[in-house]
C-alpha positions as CSV (number, residue, x, y, z in Angstrom):
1,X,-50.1,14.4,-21.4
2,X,-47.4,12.8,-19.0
3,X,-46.2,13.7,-15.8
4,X,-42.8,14.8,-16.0
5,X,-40.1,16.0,-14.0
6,X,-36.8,17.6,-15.1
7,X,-34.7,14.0,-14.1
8,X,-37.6,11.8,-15.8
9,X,-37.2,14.1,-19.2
10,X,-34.0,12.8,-19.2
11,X,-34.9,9.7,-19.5
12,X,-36.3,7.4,-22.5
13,X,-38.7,4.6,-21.5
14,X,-39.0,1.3,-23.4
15,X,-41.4,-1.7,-23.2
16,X,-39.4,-3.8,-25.7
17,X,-36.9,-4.9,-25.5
18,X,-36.2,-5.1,-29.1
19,X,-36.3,-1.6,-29.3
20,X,-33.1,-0.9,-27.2
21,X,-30.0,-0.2,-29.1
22,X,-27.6,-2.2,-29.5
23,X,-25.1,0.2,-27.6
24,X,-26.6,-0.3,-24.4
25,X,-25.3,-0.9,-21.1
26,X,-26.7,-2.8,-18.4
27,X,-26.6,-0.6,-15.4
28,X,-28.8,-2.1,-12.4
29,X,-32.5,-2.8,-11.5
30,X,-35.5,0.1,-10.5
31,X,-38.4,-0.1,-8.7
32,X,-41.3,2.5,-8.6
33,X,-44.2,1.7,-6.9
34,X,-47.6,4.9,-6.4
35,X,-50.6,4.3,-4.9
36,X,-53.3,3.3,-7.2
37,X,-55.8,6.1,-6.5
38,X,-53.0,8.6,-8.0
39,X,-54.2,11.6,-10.4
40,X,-53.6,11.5,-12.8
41,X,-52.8,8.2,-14.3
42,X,-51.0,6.3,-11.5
43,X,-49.7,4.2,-14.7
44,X,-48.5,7.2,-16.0
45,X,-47.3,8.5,-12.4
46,X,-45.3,5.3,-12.1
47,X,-43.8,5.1,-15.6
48,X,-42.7,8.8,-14.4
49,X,-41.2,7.5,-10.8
50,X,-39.1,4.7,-12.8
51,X,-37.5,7.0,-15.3
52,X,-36.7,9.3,-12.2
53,X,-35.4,6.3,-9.9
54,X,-33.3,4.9,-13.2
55,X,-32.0,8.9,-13.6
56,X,-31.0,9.0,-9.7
57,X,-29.9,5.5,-8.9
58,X,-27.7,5.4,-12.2
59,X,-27.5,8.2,-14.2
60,X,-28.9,6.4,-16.7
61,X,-30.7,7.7,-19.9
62,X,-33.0,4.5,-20.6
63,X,-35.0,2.3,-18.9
64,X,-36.9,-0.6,-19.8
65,X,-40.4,-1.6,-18.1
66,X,-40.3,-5.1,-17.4
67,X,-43.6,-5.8,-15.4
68,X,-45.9,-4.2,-13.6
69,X,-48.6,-5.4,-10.9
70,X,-51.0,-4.5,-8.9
71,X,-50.4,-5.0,-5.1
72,X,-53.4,-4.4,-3.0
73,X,-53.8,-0.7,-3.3
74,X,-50.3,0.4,-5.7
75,X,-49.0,-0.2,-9.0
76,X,-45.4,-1.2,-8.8
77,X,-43.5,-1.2,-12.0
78,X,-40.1,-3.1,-12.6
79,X,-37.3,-1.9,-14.9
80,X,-33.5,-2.0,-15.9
81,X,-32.2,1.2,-16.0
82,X,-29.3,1.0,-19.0
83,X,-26.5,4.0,-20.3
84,X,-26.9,4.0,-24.1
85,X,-24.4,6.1,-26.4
């Protein structure tokens, strides 16, 4: 089970980018980034954080997961956020 917010429910997460539609609009760039001891899953926590961030920063509905790292102690996650009808 995810963590979820009201914003982040909003929000449809993608690792592919194959699996975008083709009525998708580029809207910017997100950042999440939760410190790696998180419960539960910081993964998870961060996934959560991006949708959010995309939702805020945008308005968006989707965001895509482009890369994610481990720096020192946080997982950061990159994504595009994207408006798709």
């Amino acid at each position: 089970m995810g963590v979820t917010s009201p914003m982040a429910e909003q929000v449809t997460l993608y690792k592919d980018e194959s699996a975008l539609s083709g009525d998708c609009e580029k809207l910017g760039e997100v950042t999440a980034s939760v410190c790696a001891n998180t419960t539960p899953c910081p993964a998870e926590v961060m996934k959560m954080e991006l949708r959010e961030r995309a939702y805020i920063d945008y308005d968006a509905d989707t965001v895509l997961l482009t890369n994610t790292t481990l720096s020192g102690t946080e997982v950061v996650g990159y994504g595009i956020a994207y408006s798709c009808d």
